[in-house]
Each structure stands twice: as C-alpha cells, then as structure tokens.
BAFI-3210 file (N, C-alpha, C; in Angstrom, 3 decimals, decimal comma, padded with zeros to 6 digits):
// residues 264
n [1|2|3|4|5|6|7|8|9|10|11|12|13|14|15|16|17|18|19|20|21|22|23|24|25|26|27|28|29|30|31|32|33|34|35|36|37|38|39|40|41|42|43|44|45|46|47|48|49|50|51|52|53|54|55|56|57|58|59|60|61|62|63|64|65|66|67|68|69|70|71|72|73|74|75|76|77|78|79|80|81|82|83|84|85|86|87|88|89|90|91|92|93|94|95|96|97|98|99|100|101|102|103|104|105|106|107|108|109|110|111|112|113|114|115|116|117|118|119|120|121|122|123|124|125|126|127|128|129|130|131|132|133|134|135|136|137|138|139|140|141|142|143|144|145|146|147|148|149|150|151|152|153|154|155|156|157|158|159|160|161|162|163|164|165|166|167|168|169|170|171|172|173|174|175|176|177|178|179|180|181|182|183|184|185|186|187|188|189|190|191|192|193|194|195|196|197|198|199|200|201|202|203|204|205|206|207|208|209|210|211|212|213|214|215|216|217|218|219|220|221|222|223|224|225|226|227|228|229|230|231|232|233|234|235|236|237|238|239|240|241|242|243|244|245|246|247|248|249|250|251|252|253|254|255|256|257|258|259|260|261|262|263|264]
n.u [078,527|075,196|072,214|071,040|068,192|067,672|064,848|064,593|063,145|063,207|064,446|066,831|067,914|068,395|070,521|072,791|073,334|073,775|076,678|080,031|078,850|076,592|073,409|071,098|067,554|064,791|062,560|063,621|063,296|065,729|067,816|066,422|066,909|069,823|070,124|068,360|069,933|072,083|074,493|074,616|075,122|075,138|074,218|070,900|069,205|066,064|063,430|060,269|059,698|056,761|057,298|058,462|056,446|055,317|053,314|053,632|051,950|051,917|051,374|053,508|055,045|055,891|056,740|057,899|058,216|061,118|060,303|058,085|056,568|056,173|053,734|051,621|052,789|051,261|048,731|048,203|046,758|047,659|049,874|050,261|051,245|053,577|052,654|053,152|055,930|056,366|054,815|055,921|057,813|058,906|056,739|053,436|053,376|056,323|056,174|054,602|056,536|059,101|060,911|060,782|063,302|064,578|065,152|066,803|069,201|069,459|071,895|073,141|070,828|068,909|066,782|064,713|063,082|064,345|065,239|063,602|063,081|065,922|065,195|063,456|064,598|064,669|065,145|067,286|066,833|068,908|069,218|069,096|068,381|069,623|070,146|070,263|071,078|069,441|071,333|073,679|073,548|073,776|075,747|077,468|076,679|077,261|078,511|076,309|075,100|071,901|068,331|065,815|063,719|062,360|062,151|060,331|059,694|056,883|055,511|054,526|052,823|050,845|051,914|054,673|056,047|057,419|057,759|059,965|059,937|062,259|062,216|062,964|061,808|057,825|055,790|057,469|060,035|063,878|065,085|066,590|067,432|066,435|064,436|063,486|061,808|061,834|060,683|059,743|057,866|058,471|056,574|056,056|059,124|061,331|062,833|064,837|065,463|065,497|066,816|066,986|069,175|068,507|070,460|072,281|074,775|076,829|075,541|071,840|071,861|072,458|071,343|073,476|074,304|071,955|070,321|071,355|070,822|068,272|067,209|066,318|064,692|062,321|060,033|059,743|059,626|062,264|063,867|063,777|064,741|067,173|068,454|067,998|069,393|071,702|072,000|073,491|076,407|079,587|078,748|079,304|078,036|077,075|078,074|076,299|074,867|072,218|072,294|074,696|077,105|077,392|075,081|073,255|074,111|073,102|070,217|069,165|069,273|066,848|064,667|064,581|063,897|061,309|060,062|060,079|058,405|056,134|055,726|055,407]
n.v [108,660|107,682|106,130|103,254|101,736|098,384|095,900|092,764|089,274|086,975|085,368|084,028|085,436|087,681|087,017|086,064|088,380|090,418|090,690|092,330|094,646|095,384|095,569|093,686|093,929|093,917|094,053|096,557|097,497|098,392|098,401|100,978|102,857|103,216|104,236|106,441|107,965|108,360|107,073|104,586|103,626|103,204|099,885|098,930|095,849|094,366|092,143|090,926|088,552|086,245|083,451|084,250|085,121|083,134|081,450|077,825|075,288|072,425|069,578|069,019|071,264|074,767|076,340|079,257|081,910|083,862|086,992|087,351|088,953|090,603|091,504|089,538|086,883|087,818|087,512|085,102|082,336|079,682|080,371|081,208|080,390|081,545|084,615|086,190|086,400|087,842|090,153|091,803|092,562|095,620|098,535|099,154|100,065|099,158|096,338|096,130|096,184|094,893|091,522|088,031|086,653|088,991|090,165|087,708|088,374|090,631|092,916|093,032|095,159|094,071|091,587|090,167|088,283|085,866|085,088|083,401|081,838|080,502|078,887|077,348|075,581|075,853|075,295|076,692|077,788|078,111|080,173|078,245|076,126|074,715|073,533|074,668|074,132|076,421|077,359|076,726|078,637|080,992|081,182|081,553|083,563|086,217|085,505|083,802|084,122|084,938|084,227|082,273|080,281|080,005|076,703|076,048|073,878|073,049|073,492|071,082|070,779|074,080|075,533|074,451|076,582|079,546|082,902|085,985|089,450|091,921|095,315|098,756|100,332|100,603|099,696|098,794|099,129|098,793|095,816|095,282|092,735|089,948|086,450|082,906|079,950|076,433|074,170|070,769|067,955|064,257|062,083|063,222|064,458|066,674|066,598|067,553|070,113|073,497|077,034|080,283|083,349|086,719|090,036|089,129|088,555|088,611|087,747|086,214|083,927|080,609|078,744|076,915|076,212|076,385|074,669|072,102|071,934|071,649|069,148|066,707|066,591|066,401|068,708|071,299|073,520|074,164|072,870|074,854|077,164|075,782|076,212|078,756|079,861|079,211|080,637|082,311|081,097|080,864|082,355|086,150|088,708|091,579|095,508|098,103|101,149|100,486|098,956|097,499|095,040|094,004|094,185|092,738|090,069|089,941|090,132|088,345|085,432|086,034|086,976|084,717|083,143|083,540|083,558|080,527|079,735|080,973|078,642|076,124]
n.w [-026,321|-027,998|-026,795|-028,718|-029,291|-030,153|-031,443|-031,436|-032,722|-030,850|-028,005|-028,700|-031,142|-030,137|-028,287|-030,076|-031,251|-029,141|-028,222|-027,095|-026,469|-025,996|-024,377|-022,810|-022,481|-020,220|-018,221|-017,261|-015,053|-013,535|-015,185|-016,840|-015,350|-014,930|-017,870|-017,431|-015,684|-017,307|-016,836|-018,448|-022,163|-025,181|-026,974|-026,562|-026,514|-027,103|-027,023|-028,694|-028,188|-027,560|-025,835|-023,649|-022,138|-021,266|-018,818|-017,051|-016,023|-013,894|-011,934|-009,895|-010,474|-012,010|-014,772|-015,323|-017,753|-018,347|-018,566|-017,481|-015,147|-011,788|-011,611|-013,133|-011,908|-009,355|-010,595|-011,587|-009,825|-009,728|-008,570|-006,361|-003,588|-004,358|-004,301|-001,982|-001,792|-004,847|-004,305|-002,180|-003,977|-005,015|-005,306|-007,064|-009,627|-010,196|-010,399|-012,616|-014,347|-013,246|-013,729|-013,587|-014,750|-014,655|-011,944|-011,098|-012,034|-010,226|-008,854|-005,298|-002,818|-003,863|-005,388|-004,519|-005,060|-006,358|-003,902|-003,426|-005,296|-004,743|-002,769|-003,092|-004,831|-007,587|-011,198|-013,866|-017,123|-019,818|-022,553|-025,798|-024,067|-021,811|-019,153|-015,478|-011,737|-009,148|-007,442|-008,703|-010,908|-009,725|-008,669|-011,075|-012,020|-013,515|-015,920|-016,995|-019,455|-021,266|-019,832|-020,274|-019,010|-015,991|-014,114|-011,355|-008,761|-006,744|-003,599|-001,296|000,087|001,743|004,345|004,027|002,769|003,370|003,226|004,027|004,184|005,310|006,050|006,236|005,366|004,858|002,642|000,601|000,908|000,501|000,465|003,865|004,824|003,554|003,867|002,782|003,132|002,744|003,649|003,185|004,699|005,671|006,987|009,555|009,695|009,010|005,283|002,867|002,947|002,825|003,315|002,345|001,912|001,452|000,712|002,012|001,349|-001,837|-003,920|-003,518|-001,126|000,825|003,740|005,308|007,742|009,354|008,367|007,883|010,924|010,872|008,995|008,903|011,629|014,055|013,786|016,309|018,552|020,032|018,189|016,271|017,373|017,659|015,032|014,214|015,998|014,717|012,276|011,190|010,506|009,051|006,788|005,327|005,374|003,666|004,648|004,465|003,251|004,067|006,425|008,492|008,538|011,289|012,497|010,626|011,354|013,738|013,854|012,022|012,746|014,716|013,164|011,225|012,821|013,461|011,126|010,971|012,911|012,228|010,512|011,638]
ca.u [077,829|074,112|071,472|070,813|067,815|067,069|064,432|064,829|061,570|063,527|065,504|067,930|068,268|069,252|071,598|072,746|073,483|074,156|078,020|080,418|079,049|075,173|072,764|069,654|066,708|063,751|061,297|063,653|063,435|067,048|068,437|066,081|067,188|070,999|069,797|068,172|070,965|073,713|075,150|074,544|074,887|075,035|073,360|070,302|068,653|065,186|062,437|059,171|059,232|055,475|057,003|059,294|056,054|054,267|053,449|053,315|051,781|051,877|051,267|054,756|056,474|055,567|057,749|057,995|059,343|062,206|059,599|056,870|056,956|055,710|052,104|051,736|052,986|050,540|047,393|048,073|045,913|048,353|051,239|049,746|052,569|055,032|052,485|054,012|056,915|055,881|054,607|057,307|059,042|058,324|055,050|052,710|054,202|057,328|055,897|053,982|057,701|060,431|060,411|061,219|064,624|066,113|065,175|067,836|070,494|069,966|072,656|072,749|070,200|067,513|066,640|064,234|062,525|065,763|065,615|062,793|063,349|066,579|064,512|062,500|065,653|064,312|066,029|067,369|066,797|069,378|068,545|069,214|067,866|070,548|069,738|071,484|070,883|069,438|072,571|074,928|073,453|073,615|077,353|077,737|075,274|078,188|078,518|075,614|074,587|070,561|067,554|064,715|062,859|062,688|060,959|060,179|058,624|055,346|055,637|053,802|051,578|051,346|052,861|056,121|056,767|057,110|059,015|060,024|061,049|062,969|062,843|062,937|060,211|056,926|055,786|058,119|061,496|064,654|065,492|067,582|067,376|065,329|064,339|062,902|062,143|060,836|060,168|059,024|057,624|058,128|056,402|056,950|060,354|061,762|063,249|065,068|065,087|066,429|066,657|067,692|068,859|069,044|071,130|073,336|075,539|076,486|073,861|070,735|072,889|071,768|072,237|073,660|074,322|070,392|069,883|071,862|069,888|066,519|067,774|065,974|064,433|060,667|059,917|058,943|060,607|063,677|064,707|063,661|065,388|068,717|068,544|068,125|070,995|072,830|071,891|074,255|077,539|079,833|078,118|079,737|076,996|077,774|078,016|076,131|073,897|070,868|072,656|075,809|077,484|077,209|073,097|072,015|073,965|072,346|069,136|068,809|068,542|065,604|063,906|064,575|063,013|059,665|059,648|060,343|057,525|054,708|055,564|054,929]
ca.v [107,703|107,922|104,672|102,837|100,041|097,214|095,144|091,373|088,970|086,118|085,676|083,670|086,650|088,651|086,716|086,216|090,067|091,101|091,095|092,675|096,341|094,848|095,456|093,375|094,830|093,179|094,978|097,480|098,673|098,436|098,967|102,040|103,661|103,614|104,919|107,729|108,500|108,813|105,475|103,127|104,260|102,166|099,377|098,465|095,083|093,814|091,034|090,803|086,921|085,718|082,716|084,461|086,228|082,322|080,595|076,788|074,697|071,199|068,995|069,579|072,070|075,462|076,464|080,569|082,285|084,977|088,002|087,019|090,358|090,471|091,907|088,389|085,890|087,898|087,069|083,616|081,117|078,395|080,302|081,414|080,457|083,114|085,422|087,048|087,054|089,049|091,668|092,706|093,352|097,332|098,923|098,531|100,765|098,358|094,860|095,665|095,661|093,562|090,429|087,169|086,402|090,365|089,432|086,480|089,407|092,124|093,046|093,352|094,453|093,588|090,114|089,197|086,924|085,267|084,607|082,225|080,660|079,748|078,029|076,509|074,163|076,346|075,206|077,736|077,323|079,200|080,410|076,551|074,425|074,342|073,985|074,517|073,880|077,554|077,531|076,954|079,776|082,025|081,394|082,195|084,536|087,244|085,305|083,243|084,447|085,103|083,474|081,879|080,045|079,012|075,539|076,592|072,717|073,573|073,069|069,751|072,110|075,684|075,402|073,686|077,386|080,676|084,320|087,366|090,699|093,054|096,815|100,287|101,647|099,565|098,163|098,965|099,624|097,999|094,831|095,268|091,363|088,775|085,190|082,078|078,768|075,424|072,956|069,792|066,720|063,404|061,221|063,726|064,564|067,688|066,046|067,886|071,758|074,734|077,988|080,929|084,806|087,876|090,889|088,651|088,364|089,941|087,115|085,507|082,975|079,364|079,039|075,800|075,563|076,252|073,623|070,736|071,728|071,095|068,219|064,791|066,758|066,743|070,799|071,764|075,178|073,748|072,838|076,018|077,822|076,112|076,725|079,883|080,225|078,651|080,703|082,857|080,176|080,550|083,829|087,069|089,889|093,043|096,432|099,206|102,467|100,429|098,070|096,547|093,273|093,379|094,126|091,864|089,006|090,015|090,160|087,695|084,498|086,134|087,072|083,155|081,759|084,170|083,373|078,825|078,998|080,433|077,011|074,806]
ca.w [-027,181|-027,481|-026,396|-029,649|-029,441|-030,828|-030,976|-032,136|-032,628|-030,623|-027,148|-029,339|-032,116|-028,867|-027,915|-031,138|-031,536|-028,094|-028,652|-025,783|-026,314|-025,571|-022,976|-022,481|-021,776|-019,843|-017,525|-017,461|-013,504|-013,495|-016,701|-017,732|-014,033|-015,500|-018,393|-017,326|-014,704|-018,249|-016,333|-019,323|-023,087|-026,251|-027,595|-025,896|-027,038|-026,452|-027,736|-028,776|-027,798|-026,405|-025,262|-022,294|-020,984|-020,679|-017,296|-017,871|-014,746|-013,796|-010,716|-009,056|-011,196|-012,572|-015,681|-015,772|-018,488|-017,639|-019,026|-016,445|-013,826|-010,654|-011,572|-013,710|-010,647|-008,528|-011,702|-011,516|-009,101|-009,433|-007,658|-004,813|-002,664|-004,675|-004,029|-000,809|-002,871|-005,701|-003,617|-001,893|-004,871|-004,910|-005,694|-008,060|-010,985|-010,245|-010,566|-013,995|-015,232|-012,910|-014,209|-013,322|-015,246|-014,443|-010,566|-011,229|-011,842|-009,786|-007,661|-003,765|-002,366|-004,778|-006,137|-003,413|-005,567|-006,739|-002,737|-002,722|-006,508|-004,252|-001,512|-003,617|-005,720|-009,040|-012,279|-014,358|-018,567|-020,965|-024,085|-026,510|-023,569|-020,886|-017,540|-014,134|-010,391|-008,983|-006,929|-009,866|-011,922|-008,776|-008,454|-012,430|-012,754|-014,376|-017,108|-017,476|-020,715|-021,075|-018,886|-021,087|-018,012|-014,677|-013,316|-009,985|-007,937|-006,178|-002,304|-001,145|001,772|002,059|005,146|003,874|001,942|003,894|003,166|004,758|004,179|006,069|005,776|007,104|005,037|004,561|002,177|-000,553|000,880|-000,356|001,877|005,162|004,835|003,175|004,317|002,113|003,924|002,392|004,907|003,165|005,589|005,369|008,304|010,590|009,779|008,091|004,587|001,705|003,517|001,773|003,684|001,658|002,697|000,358|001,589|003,492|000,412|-003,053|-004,155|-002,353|-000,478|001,663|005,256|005,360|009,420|010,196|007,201|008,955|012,459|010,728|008,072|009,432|012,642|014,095|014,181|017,188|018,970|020,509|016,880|015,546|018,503|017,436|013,714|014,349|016,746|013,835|011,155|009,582|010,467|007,594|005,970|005,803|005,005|003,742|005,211|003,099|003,742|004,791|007,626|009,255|008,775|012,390|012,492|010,010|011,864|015,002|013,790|010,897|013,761|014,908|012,170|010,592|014,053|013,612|010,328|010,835|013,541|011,493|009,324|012,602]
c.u [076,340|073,319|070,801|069,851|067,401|066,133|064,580|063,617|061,933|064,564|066,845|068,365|068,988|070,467|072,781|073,623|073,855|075,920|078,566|080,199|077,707|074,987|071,556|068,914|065,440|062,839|061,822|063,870|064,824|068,248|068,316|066,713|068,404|070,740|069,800|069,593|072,154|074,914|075,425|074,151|075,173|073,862|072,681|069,710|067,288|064,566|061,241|058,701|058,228|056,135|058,013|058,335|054,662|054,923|052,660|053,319|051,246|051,105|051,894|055,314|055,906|056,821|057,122|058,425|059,835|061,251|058,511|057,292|055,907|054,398|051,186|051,913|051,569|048,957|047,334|047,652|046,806|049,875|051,269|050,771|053,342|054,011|052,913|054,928|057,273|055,341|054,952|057,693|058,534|057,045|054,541|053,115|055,642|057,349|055,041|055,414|058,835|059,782|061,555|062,671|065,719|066,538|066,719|069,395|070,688|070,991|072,193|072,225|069,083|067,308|065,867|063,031|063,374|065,960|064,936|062,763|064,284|065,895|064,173|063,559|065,215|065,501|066,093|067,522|067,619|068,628|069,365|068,665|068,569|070,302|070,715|070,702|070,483|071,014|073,715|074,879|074,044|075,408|078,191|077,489|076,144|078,066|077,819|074,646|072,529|069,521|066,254|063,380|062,949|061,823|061,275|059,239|057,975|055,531|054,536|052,229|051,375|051,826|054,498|057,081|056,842|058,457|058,674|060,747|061,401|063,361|062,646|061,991|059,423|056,021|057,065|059,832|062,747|064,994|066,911|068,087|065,859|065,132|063,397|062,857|061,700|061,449|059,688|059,123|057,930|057,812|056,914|057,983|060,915|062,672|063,888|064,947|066,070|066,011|067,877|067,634|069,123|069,758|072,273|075,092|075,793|075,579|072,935|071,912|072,045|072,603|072,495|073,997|072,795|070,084|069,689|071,306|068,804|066,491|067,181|065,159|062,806|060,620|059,475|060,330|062,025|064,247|065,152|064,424|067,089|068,949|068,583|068,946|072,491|073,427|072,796|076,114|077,824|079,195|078,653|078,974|077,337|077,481|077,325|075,308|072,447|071,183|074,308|076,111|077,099|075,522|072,784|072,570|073,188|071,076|068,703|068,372|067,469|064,925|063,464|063,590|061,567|059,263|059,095|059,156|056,388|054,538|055,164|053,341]
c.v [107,707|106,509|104,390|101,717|099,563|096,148|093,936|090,417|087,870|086,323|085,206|084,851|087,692|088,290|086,693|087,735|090,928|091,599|091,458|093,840|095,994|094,829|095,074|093,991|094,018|093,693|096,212|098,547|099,113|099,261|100,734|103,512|104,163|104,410|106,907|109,055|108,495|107,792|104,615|104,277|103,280|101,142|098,416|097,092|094,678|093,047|091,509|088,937|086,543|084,536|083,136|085,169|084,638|081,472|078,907|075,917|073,335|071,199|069,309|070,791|073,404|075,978|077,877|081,559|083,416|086,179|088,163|088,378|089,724|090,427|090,251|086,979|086,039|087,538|085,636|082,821|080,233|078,748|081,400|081,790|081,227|084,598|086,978|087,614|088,087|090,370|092,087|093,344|094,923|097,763|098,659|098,814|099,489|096,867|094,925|095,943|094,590|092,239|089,507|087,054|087,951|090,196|088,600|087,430|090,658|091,717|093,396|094,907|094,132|092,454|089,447|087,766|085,745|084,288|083,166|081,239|079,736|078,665|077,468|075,476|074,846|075,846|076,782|076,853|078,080|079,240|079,143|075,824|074,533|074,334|073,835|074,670|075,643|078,136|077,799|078,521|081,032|082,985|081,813|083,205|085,458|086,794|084,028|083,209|084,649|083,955|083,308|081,608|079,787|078,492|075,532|074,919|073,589|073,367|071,707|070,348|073,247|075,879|075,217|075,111|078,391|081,886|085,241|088,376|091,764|094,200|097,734|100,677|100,592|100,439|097,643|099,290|098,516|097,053|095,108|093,531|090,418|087,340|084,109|080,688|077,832|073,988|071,890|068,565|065,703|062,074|062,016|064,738|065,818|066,721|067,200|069,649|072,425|076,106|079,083|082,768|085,548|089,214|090,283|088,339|089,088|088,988|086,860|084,145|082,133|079,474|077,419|075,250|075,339|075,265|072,355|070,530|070,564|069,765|067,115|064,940|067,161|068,125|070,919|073,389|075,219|073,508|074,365|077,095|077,486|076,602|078,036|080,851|080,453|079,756|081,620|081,855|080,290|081,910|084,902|087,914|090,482|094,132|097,539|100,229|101,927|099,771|097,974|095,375|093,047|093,337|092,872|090,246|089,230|090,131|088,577|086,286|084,635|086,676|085,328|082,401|082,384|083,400|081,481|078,639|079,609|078,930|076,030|074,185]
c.w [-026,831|-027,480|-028,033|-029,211|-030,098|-030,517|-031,854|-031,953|-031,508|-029,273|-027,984|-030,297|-031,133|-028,675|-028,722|-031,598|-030,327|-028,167|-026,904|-025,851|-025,730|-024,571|-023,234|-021,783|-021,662|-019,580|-017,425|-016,052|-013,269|-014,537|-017,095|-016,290|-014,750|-017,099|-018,320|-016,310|-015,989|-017,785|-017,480|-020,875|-024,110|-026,748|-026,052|-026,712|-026,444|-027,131|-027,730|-028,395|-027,016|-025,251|-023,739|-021,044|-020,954|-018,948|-017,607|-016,410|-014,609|-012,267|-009,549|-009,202|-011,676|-013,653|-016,058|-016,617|-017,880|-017,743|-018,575|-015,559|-013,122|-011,009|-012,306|-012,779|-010,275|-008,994|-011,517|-010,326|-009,122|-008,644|-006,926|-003,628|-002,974|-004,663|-002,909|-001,394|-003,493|-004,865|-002,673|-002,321|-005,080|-004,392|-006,816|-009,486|-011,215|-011,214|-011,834|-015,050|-014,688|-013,108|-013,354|-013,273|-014,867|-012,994|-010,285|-011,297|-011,120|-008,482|-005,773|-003,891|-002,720|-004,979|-004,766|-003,832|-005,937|-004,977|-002,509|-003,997|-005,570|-003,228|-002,039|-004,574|-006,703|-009,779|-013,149|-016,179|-019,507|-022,112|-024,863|-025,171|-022,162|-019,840|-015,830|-012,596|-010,427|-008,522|-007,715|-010,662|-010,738|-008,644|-009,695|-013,132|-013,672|-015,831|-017,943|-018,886|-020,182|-020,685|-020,031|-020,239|-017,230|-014,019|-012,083|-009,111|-006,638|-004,607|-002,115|-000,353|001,520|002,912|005,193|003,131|002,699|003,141|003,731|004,286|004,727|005,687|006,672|006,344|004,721|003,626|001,388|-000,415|000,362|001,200|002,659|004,558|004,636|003,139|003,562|002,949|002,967|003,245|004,827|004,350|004,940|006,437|008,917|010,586|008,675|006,795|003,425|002,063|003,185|002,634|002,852|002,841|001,171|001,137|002,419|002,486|-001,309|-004,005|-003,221|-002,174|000,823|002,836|005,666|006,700|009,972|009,192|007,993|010,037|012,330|009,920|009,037|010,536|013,023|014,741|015,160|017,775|019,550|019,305|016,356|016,057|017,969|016,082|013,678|014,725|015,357|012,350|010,163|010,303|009,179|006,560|006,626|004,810|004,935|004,653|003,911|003,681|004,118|006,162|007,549|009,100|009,955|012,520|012,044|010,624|013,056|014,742|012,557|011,846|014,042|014,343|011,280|011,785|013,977|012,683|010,277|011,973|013,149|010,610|010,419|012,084]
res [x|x|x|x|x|x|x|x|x|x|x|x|x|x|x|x|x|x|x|x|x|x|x|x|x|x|x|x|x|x|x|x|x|x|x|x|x|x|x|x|x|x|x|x|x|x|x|x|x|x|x|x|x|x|x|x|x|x|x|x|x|x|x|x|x|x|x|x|x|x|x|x|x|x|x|x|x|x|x|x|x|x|x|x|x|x|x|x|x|x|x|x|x|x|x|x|x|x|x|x|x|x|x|x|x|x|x|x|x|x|x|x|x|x|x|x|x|x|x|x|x|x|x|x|x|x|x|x|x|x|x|x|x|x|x|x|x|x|x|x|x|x|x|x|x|x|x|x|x|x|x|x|x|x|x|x|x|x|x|x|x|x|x|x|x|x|x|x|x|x|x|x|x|x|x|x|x|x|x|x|x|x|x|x|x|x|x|x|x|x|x|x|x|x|x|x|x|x|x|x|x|x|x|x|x|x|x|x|x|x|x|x|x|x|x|x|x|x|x|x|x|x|x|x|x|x|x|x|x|x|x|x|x|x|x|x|x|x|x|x|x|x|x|x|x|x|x|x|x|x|x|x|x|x|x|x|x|x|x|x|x|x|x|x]
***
C-alpha cells in the first residue's frame, strides 16, 4: 500500500477523518523516520491549523499549542525555564520540527520534554475542549485521541524548576535517563513537589518515594541525600540497548541528588 496524504485546514477536520487506517502527522521526526524506513504506509493526515503553532502567556500559566517545536519554545522570552528543556531535544535540524503535542507520544526513550510538562502539573487540551491532569493523559496516552494544547503553570522562582539529561553522546544523544524537578517554596518549606523521570518507564513516570521525602521539608542536603536514596522505590525501568534496569537504578539517585542541589 503506498503513503497517501492529506491535508485538512482544521485539527478537528483531522480528527474527524483520521478513522482506524489514519496516521497523524505533526513535526514529523518520528512519523516521517517510519516512513522512510517502509515501517508506516497508508493514510497520512496533517493540518494547516495557525492556532496549534500559537504560544499564549499569562502570569502563572503558559498555554502551548501541540504544533509549537522545540526551535519555537527556545524563541520565546517568556519560557525561559523550558529552555534547557527544549534543547536537549536533538539538534538543531530536529527541534525546527518535534513539536510539543508529538513529544506527549513518543515512545521510550524519547519524550524528554513530556518529562518536565510532567513536573510541571501541565494540563493536557483535546481536540473539543477536554482537559486532563498531565498524569492522566500519560496513563491514556494510546488512546487519547489528538493533542490541541498544553497549559504548562510558570514556576514561582527559577530556582523552584530544574532538568537533566542523561546520555552517552553529548549533546544530542538519546536519553540513558532524564530528570525534571519543581520545587515550589512556601515559608521555607518545600510545598506541592513533583519530581518526574523519563527512560525509567515505557512513559515519563513520577518518583513518588523521593516526593514524600521532600513533601513539607526545609531543603537542605540531608533531605536531598534521602530523596535521593529514595528515588526510584516502586519503579521498574526498562532494560534496552542504551542501559540496564540495573544501571539506571544505580545511577538515577545520584543523578536526582546533583540535580535537587543545584535548586538549593
């Protein structure tokens, strides 16, 4: 069967028309790979929709559409803090196509932006309106139907946000393991803390034992020391041609404690 596409003026007209033979098509790093590899054949779908490639910025909140790529994050002055982020994600040829919303689906071990939307509590927006916890979508993602936007809240500090990424080749290699923190204060006191991993799962997945450490606790290195201890409790990481289940638990503690005491 040979690749048929379509383009539609609307994410809804996509959706709309996608059917169960349909393949969305976004930035394309992913998709056009299977492609070319005779992997993926049939109907391709794509948009001309402006409003999936706007960035819409408040006080607290930034509202991204899914069609935003990396090179676009890294243009924008108001999100600064996902800068690190964004340029991770590959090289430069990369990030003037992965976008936001494909990020949200790539499989292990890609989606290292997907790592720090998670840190950050991001909402996720379907196509009509719908919105879901990051977490929820994460755990649906198969059959979440198509990504319109995602309201990403702003960190309070720059301090309160940090990420890391772990590879064998620098800059651009595919993550060993990837680390998201957000650390908000309140008087003192760690309040409302989300630590995310990527690689450690067949999504970006929360480390909910180093969570509970830091949850109510004044940061200093003895905290950070146990959270760290703590941190993959309850997570079982895969094994694949870049690492070891056993590695990335033995390393992922101390990579999370480098990373939780640049935030001091």
């Amino acid at each position: 069967m040979a690749v048929m596409v379509e383009t539609h003026p609307t994410l809804g007209d996509v959706q709309r028309a996608l059917g169960s033979d349909g393949t969305y098509l976004g930035g394309g790093t992913l998709v056009m790979r299977e492609v070319n590899a005779g992997a993926l054949q049939g109907r391709i779908l794509r948009t001309t929709d402006p409003a999936l490639r706007q960035i819409r910025s408040s006080f607290d909140t930034a509202e991204i559409g899914a069609g935003v790529t990396m090179a676009m994050i890294l243009a924008e002055r108001d999100l600064a803090h996902l800068h690190p982020v964004a340029r991770a994600v590959g090289g430069p040829q990369v990030r003037v196509m992965a976008t936001v919303g494909g990020n949200l689906f790539a499989a292990h071990p890609y989606g290292d932006f997907a790592v720090a939307l998670l840190a950050l509590g991001a909402r996720v927006v379907s196509v009509g309106g719908a919105q879901r916890p990051i977490d929820d979508f994460l755990r649906e993602r198969d059959r979440a139907g198509l990504v319109a936007t995602v309201q990403v809240p702003r960190p309070r500090e720059p301090r309160a946000f940090a990420f890391l990424k772990v590879s064998r080749v620098k800059p651009k290699g595919v993550s060993v393991l990837s680390i998201a923190a957000h650390l908000p204060r309140d008087a003192g006191r760690l309040r409302g803390v989300r630590i995310a991993f990527g690689a450690m799962g067949t999504t970006p997945i929360r480390a909910p034992a180093a969570e509970r450490v830091l949850e109510g606790a004044t940061p200093d290195l003895g905290v950070l020391a146990r959270a760290a201890a703590a941190a993959v409790e309850g997570l079982d990481p895969p094994t694949d041609a870049l690492a070891s289940a056993w590695y990335r638990r033995e390393v992922a503690g101390v990579h999370l404690r480098r990373l939780l005491e640049r935030m001091l």
